[in-house]
C-alpha distance (Angstrom), angle and dihedral (degrees) to the residues before:
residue distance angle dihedral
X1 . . .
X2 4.19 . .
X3 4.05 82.1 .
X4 3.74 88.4 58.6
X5 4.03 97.2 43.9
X6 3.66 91.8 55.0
X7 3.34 93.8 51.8
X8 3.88 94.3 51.9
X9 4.29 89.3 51.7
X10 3.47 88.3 45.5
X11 3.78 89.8 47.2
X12 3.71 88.4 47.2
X13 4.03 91.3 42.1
X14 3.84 86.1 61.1
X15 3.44 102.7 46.3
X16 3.92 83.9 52.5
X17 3.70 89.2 54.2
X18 3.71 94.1 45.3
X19 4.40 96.5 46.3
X20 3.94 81.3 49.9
X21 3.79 103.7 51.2
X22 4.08 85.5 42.2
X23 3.90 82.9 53.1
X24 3.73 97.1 55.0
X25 4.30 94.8 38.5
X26 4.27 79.4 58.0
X27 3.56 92.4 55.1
X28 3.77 93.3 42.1
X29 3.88 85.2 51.8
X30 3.20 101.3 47.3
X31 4.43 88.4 42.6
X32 3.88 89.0 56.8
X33 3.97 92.7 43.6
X34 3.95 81.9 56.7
X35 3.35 100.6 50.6
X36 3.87 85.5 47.7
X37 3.77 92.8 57.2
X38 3.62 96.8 37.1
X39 3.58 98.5 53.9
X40 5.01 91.2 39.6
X41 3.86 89.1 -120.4
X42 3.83 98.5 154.8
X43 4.12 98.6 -179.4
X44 4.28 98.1 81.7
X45 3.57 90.2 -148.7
X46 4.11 142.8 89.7
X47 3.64 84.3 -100.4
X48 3.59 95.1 57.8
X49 4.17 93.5 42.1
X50 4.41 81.2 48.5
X51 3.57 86.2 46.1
X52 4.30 89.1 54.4
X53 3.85 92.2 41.1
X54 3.64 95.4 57.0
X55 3.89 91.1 48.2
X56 3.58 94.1 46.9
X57 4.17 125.0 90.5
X58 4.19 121.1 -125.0
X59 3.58 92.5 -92.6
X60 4.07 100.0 55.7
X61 4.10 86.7 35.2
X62 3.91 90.7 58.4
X63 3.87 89.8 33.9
X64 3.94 87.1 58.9
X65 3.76 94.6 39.4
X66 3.64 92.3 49.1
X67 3.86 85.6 54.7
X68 4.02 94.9 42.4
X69 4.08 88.1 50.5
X70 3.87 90.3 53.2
X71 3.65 93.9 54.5
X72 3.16 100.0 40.7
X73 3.45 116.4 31.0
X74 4.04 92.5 47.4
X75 3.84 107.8 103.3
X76 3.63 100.0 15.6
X77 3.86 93.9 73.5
X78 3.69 141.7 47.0
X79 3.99 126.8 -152.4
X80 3.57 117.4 -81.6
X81 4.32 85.2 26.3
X82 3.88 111.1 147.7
X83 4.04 88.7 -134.0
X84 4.16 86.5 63.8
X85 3.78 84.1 77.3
């Protein structure tokens, strides 16, 4: 019966995980489509944010960067982390 139990947390530990990582890939989505709209590129691909980038000046290239670090680098590092760099 204990064998069974701790299956069914784990089971319910995993479908925690699983609703939370599908939570944060709907934000991401949902970032990326924003930065799409906000900045008129059409193409919904790499090539098409490239594209942008290479038409852009420093200060709206490090304004988007800026914006694309805080997204995506918040989480995945701590202070003091080599990858902050």
């Amino acid at each position: 019966m204990k064998n069974s139990a701790l299956k069914g947390a784990l089971g319910a530990l995993a479908v925690v995980g699983v609703a939370l990582v599908a939570k944060k890939a709907v934000q991401r989505k949902r970032f990326v489509k924003g930065i799409f709209e906000e900045y008129g590129i059409k193409e919904k691909s790499p090539f098409g944010l490239a594209d942008k980038i290479r038409e852009m000046d420093e200060e709206q290239y490090q304004e988007l960067k800026g914006k694309l670090k805080k997204e995506f680098a918040s989480g995945c590092c701590k202070k003091n982390s080599v990858c902050e760099a």
